[in-house]
Each structure stands twice: as C-alpha cells, then as structure tokens.
Steps between C-alpha positions, in 0.01 A plus 500: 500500500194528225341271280669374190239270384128543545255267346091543569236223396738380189343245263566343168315269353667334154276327209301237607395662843818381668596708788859537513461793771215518741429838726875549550565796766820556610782759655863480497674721720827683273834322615298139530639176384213288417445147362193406282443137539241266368476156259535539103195701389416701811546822388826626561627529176196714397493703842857622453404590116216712587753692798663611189223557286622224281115366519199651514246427808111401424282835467245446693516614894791741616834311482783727537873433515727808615874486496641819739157676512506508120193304310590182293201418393125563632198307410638359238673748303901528549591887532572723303840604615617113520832556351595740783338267807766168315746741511563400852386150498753224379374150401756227513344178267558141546635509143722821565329704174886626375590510122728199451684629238558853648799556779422488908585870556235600210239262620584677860494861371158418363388601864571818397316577147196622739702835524738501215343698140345224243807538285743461732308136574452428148884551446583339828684772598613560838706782684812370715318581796205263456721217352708582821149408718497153289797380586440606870147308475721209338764543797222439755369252355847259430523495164638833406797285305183401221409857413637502137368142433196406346164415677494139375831396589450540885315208731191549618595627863720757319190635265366538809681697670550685194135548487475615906778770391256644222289519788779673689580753240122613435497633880229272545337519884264235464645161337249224416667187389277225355707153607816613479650195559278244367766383238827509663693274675536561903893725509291772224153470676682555840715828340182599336346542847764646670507739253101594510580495873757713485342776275187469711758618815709687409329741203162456727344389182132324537542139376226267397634111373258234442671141573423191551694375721341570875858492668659724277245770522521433931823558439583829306140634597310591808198546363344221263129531310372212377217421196311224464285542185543845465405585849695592799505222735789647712662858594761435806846439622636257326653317804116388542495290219534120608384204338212478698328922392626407150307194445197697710501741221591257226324208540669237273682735277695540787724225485627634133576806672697300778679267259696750399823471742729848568779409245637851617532368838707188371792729485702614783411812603757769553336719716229402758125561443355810654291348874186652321539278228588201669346231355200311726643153547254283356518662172900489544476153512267406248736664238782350612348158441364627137 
C-alpha cells in the first residue's frame, strides 16, 4: 500500500509562545480515509496547512512532513521543489477559495494550470480535451448543469463540490479538506461526504478531513486522530470513540465537542452504513437527542 503522509516530531509555535502543534508524528497509509478531530483551536487547521506546505514548521529539532516519499518541508524550511510535491495534493477550504466572478468549468480547469504553459493560464486557455475532464469532474460531482455559470451564483454545497472537482481534475492522490462542511446545511454536507468518500474509493485517493462533528467522521471514516492543544490525544478506529474515551481525552472541552449532534444523520439514509462504521450506540444516541 505505501505511505502517503509522513509527519516526524512536527512543531509550530506562533507569536506569543503559543503552541498550536506539539511533537506531531504521524503516518497515513495511501488509499486512507481519515478524520482529524479536535475543539476550535487544536490544531487542525494548521496541521493540514503545513501537509501542504501552506505553513512553515518551527526550526528547531527535525520536523519533517513527506507527501509520497517526496519532502514537504524539513526542519523548518519548505522544499525546494514545492510546486511539484502540491501538484498532487488538493486542498478543499471551508470557504471553497473559487473566483466568484469567473465561470465553474474555469474555476475547475484551474486544477490543471500545474501542467498547462504560463500563457495558456494567463489567457485561460484550455484545449477541448481538458475542458472535456471538467465537465467529467463536474458530472461526478452533480452539478455538471452549472459549468458555464459563475462561481458566486451557486450555494454553498454546490461551490463545494465545484471545489472537490478542481481537486478531481488536478489528479490529486492525496486530498486534505479543512472542514468541508462546516457551513452548509445537512442535504450539501451529506453529498459533500459522499463525494470525499467516493473519490477516496473509487480513485484510491488518500483523504484527510478535519470535522467536528464525532459522528460524521465515525461515519465516512475508519480511522479518526484527534488534537487537543496541538497534540495527539488519539490515533484509532473510529468506532472506539464513545462519550466516555472522548471526555477521557477532553476533559471539559468535551462536551462542546459532543454538543454537536450528526445533522447528516437526520436525513434518511439511502444506502446502509458500512458494519465497520457502524456507529457505537451510546454515541448514536446522544446525537439523536442533540
């Protein structure tokens, strides 16, 4: 199988001596779907930043991140052939990152401008074969009807999706996507994840998705890591995690963690749940009753 992701003795420490990460080590196997989990400011954000090479690690001590064998960054200096390693790594925002006033299929084909010459992507143009991959992306993803509209005029779900096809089109194998569905309402979150899920299966691509909601990411993920103030307080199946670990490793911060009910899970499903990711029945409960 390999290792997508390795991370060795990771550490950033941000003005004021607040340590956002704190001797992070890690491996994710290629073809995992993994949640990050964790309250507001314990470091998930910034971890799946510096997997990209978005942020820079503290220099002191050896923290490493490799993506595929190939160095991100090393004691605190990103690499030098970056541009080539996020070639293959897709990020999917919270806030989508398209250009509103540009059309879906352009914001899509910007997966491509990795491998296209500079003036083709300063004229945004694009051969009939690669706008033929955008639409295919868009097909995938439900919404390849939007492709000639502008950015701004689709909902939030829809950017999205639009932003997961991007992802799609790039040939991304490892896709890291920082709360995907922190901001939409439960039918977009819910298509959202089947759609991570279904990349993650059937293009064996290596998916990372920090969430906050525990039942969601014991649902769509069999392995969940957890932070608590920039350390890992967790690496298992995610079937493990009931009430009782989560407040073991949280303390009081985990009832904020817990308050937050499965609003995914409000909807009738239209498939069952894989047995592995059946959710324990405690946990199942307490959602229901959020």
């Amino acid at each position: 199988m390999g290792t997508a992701i390795s991370i060795t003795s990771l550490n950033k420490t941000f003005r004021g001596g607040h340590k956002a990460l704190n001797d992070i080590s890690l491996n994710i196997q290629t073809g995992e779907m993994v949640a990050l989990i964790g309250a507001s400011g314990s470091g998930k954000s910034t971890l799946l930043r510096h997997i990209a090479g978005l942020m820079v690690a503290d220099d002191a001590g050896a923290g490493m991140i490799r993506i595929h064998d190939k160095v991100v960054q090393q004691n605190g200096k990103i690499a030098a052939d970056i541009r080539q390693t996020r070639a293959g790594v897709g990020f999917v925002f919270q806030q989508f990152n398209l250009v509103d006033r540009l059309p879906v299929i352009v914001n899509v084909l910007a997966g491509t401008l990795h491998r296209v010459p500079l003036w083709r992507s300063l004229l945004r143009w694009f051969t009939p074969t690669e706008v033929a991959s955008g639409v295919a992306a868009l097909k995938r993803v439900g919404i390849a009807e939007c492709c000639a509209q502008r950015a701004s005029t689709l909902s939030g779900g829809q950017q999205q999706r639009a932003a997961i096809a991007r992802a799609m089109v790039q040939g991304a194998k490892v896709i890291l996507a920082d709360e995907p569905i922190a901001s939409l309402d439960p039918e977009s979150s819910r298509k959202v994840m089947d759609i991570l899920a279904q990349v993650n299966r059937e293009d064996r691509c290596t998916v990372v998705v920090s969430l906050h909601q525990v039942n969601v990411a014991m649902k769509y993920c069999p392995r969940t890591i957890a932070l608590h103030q920039g350390r890992v307080v967790y690496d298992g199946p995610s079937v493990a995690l009931t009430p009782t670990l989560l407040r073991e490793l949280y303390g009081a911060d985990a009832d904020d963690i817990l308050a937050l009910g499965d609003h995914i899970s409000s909807l009738q499903d239209s498939k069952p749940v894989a047995p592995h990711l059946v959710w324990p029945e405690p946990l199942a409960a307490l959602a229901c009753a959020a």
